[in-house]
N, C-alpha and C positions, 0 to 999 in steps of 0.2 A: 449309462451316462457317466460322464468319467469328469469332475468339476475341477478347476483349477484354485480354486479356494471356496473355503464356506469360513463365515460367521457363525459364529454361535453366540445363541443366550444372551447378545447385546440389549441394552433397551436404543432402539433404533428413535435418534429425534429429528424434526424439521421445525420450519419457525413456528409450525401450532399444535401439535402433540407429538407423546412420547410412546413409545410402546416395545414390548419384548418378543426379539422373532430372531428368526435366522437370516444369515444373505447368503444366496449362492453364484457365486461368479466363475464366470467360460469367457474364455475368448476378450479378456479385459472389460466383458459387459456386467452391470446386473443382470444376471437372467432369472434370480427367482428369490420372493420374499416371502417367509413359512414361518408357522407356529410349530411345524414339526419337521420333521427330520425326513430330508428326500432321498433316494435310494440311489446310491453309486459310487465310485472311486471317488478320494477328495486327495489331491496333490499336496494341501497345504492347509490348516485347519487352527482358526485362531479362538480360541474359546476367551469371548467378552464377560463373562457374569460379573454383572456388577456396573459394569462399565457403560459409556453412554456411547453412542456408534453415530455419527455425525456425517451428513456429505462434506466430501473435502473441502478444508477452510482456504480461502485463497487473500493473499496478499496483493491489493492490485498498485502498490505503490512501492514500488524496491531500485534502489540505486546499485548495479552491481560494481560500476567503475571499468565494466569490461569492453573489449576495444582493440583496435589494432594499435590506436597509441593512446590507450585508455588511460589510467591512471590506476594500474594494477599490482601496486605495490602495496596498493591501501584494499585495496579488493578485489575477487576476479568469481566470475559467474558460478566456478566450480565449487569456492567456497561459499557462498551467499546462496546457491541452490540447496547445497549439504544443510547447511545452517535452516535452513527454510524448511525442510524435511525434518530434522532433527527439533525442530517447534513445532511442529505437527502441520505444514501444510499443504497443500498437493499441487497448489496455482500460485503463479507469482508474475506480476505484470512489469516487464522492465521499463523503465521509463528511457525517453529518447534522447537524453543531455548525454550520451556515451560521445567517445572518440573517435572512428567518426563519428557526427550525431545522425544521427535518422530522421534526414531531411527528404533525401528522394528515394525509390524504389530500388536502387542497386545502393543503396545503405543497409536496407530493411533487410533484403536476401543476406548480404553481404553476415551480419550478425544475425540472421537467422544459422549460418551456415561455421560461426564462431561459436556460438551460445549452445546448441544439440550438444554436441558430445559432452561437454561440461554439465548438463543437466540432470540433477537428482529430480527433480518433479516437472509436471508441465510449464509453460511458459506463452505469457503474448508478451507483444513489446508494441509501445506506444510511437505516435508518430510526433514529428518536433513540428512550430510552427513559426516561422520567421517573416511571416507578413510578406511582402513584396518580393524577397528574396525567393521564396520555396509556394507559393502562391498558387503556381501551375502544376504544382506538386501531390497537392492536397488528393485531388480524388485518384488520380492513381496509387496512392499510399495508401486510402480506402480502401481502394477493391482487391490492392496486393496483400488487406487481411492485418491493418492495425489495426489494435483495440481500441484505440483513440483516437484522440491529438492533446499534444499538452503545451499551452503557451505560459511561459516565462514572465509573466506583467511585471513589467519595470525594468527588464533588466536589459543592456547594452548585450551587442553580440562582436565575436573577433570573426574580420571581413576576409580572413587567411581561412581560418577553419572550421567558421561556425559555434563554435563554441561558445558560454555564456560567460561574459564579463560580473563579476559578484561586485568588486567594488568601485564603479564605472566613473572616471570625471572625464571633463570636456577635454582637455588636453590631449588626454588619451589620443594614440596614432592608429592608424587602419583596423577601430573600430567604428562598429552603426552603432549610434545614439540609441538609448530605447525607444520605441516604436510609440510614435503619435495617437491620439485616439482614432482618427480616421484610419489607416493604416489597419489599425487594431476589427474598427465595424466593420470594412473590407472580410478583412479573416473570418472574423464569423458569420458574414453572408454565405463565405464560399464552404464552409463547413457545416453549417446548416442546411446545405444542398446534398452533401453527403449522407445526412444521417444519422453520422458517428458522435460520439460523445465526446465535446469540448472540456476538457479539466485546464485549469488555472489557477498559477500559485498567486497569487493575491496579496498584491503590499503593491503602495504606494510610492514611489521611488522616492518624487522629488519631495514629498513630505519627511520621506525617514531621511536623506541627505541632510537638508535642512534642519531637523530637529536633534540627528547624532551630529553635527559640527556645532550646534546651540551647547547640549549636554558635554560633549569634551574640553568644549570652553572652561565651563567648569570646574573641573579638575575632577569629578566624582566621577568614581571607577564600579560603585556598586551594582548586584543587578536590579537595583530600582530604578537608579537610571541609565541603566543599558532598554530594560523597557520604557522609559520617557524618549529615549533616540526608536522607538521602530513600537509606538503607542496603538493602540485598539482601532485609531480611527485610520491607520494606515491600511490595516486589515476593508476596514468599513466602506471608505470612500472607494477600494476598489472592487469589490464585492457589489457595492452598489451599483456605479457604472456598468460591468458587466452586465450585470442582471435586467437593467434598461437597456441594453445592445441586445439581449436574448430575446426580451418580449417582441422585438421588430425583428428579428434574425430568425427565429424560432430555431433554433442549435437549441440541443441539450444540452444544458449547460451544467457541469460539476465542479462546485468549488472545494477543492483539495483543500486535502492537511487546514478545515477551520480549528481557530486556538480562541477566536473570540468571540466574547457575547452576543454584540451586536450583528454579529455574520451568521451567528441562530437569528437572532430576530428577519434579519433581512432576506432568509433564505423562507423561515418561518412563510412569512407575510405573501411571497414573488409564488408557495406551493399555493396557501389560501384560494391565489386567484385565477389558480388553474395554470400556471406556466410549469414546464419539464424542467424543471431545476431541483436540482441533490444537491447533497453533503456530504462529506465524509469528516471523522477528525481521524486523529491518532491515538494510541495505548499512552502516548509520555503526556499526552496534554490531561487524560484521564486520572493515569496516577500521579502526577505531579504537577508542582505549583511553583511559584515564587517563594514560598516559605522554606521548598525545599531547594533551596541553591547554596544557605550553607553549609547542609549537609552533604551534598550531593559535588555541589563545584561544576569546575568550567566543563565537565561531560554533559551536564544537561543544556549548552548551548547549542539550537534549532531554530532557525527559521522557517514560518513564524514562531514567536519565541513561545517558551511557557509561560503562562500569564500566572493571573490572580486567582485565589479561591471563589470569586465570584463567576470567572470568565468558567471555570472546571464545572461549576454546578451549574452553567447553563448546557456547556457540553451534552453533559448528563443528564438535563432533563431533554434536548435536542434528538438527542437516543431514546430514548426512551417513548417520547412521544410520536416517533420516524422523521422528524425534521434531518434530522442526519444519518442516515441508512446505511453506511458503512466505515468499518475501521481497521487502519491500515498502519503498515509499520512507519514509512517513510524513512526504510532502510540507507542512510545516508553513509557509511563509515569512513572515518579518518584515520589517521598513524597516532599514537600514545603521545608520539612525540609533537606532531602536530596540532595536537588538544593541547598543549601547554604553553603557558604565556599568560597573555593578557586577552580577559572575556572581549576585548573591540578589536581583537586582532585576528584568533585565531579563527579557524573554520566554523560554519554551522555543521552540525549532524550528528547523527551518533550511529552505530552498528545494536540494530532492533528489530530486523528479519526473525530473528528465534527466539524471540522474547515475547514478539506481541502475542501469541496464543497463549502459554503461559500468564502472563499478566491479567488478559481477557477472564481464564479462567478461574483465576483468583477473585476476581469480581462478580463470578458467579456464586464463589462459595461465598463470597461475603454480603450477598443478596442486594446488589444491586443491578445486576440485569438474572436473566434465566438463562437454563441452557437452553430452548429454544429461541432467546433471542440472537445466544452467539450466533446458533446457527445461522440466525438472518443474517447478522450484521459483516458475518465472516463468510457466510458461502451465498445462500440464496441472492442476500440483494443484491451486492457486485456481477452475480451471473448473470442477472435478468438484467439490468443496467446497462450492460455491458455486450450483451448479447449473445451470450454462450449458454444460456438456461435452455433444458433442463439437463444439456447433458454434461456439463458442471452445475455444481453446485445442489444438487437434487440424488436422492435414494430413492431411484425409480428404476425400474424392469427397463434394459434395455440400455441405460446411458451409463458416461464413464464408470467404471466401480472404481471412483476415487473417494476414501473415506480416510477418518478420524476418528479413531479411538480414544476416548477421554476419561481419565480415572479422578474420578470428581474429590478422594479421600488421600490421594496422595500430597504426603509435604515434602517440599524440597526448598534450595536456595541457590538465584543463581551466582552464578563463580564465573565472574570473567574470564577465568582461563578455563573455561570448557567451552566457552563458545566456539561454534565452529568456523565464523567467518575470522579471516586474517586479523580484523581489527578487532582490537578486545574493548575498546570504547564503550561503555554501557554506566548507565547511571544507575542502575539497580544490584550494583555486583552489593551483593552478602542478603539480599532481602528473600526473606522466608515468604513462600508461595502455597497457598493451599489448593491441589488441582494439579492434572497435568497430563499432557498428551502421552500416548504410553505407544501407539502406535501410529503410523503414515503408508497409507497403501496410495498407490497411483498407479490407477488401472488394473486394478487387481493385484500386483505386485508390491510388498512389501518393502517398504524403505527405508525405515524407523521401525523398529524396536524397544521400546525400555532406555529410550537416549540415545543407541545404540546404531548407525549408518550401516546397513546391510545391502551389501551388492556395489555395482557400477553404477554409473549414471544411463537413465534410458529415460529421459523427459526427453516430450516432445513440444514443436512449435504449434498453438491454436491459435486460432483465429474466429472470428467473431462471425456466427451466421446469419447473420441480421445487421443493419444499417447501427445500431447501437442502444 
């Protein structure tokens, strides 16, 4: 037998134990997991001791900006895949707000067929959801193999190119107003008949209009009340609705990137009583707060925003207790130049593709979650959610050999200017991290090294084998 890679001496983890063995991989599969040493050629041989060996962590929420007339000055797949590998991760779900966006089936191919050659790891991409517009759209974007659908709540769309309006008034010329609630139950009947897993950014339009033109009245520029313009109940009120449209729709329903309290509670209560509804947050709403914006400044603006110390330690107990089952970067990145100004002006997002495992990990050593929770919260639950388990996200005989190597004692800090996506935008540049991915295999091939980008790009498009 002639092996194309073996593990060694890893302690192999999934979400409920840990243990010390080999992996041997053929043919991009696991084909065999031993406490001793199997007999044949090995092409490539990565000796773990010490080390924790993980199935590949996957990002299912990443903005690459790529596009035929994407907005690739602030980012492009090439570097956000690199960047994603170089964090340690093997999957990363693009989301559909690209240029064109991925409304119908010859969008989908279309950036299926931009996005391959650019890709350091695997990849799905989500389908967009424009209500009446893309309608008839929907189960053919299903069966063409998105991993979703992800609708926009609140936000206006341009009637030229689909794209989503961020700061919408009526005035406005050929664009669609945001979409009514009927409009909205519609969508999610017709995607409840799919299958697929409905995700939703969640804020309240007309309330956060309303209350940022109260606050700017004002004159206060602070970030206390930039959170009084776009407040907890904006998050709430539409997390709620949703959640009553899912119980008569039965869509599975995922609320994206939650930042507040109450959307544990809500999400909490809708799992209680038996409805398909998830969570996910992010790593910036985890490690940071309102307290840190004036250390930090206008890069920690995201929507939804970072809240309060109280809104973070529900987060965290949401994780902890699986109200919230997965965490994601919400890979957003802008230009340096474009972060500066004024906190009501500039862009939300930040460049957080290769941060969020790091980060994650840091909060292992500092024993707030385990490493077999990363495991869940980073690989298994998005797989099985999503419907690529077991052959993402699982260290099993037979499926992808996509893994993670995790060196639970290494310290380092990150440095903005080593990231590898274009945009150096990061709220954590100088902070000391205990923990850290050391390698990125996807499909048995090595990607990452020691921080280190090894080879070409050879990620491939997946697609979801199950309804969602």
């Amino acid at each position: 037998m002639k092996w194309d890679h073996v593990i060694r001496n890893g302690i192999i983890v999934d979400e409920k134990q840990s243990y010390q063995a080999n992996l041997y991989i053929k043919d991009e599969k696991i084909t065999a997991i031993t406490h001793g040493d199997l007999e044949g050629e090995v092409a490539e041989v990565t000796d773990a001791r010490g080390q924790y060996v993980l199935p590949g962590l996957i990002d299912s929420h990443v903005h690459s900006r790529d596009g035929e007339n994407g907005a690739i000055y602030k980012e492009d797949f090439y570097h956000s895949s690199m960047a994603a590998a170089a964090g340690g991760l093997t999957t990363i779900f693009e989301m559909p707000n690209s240029n064109p966006a991925i409304f119908n089936v010859e969008m989908l191919y279309k950036q299926v067929k931009n996005l391959t050659p650019k890709a350091y790891v695997d990849f799905a991409i989500w389908g967009l959801c424009l209500g009446e517009l893309n309608k008839d759209q929907l189960k053919p974007l299903s069966e063409a193999g998105v991993i979703g659908f992800k609708f926009f709540w609140g936000y206006a769309i341009n009637r030229n190119t689909y794209q989503l309006i961020y700061n919408y008034s009526p005035e406005m010329e050929n664009v669609i107003p945001p979409l009514g609630d009927g409009e909205i139950y519609q969508m999610f009947e017709e995607i409840g008949r799919t299958g697929k897993v409905l995700g939703i950014h969640a804020e309240n339009f007309d309330l956060i209009q309303t209350l940022t033109k109260q606050v700017e009245r004002s004159g206060d520029k602070s970030y206390e009340a930039f959170l009084k313009g776009r407040p907890n109940v904006a998050e709430e009120t539409t997390i709620q609705t949703a959640i009553s449209f899912a119980k008569r729709t039965a869509v599975k329903l995922h609320i994206l990137h939650v930042a507040a309290k109450e959307g544990v509670e809500l999400i909490k209560r809708a799992q209680e009583e038996g409805y398909s509804i998830t969570g996910e947050t992010c790593s910036h709403y985890l490690v940071l707060c309102d307290e840190d914006y004036k250390r930090v400044g206008l890069a920690m603006k995201v929507y939804p925003p970072i809240r309060h110390r109280e809104d973070q330690d529900m987060l965290w107990g949401g994780l902890r207790n699986g109200v919230l089952s997965i965490v994601s970067s919400d890979h957003a990145p802008h230009t340096e130049e474009e972060k500066m100004g004024d906190l009501w002006s500039i862009p939300a997002g930040m460049a957080c593709v290769e941060t969020l495992v790091p980060l994650m990990i840091n909060e292992v050593s500092k024993g707030k979650i385990t490493i077999n929770d990363l495991a869940a919260v980073l690989s298994e639950n998005p797989a099985k959610l999503f419907g690529i388990y077991p052959g993402k996200g699982s260290l099993k005989v037979g499926t992808d050999a996509d893994i993670t190597i995790i060196d639970l004692n290494q310290i380092h800090t990150v440095r903005k200017v080593n990231l590898h996506s274009k945009s150096k935008v990061t709220p954590f540049d100088g902070l000391e991290l205990r923990g850290a991915p050391v390698a990125t295999i996807v499909r048995g091939k090595t990607v990452m090294r020691n921080g280190q980008i090894i080879g070409e790009p050879t990620g491939k498009f997946i697609k979801p084998h199950t309804g969602g």
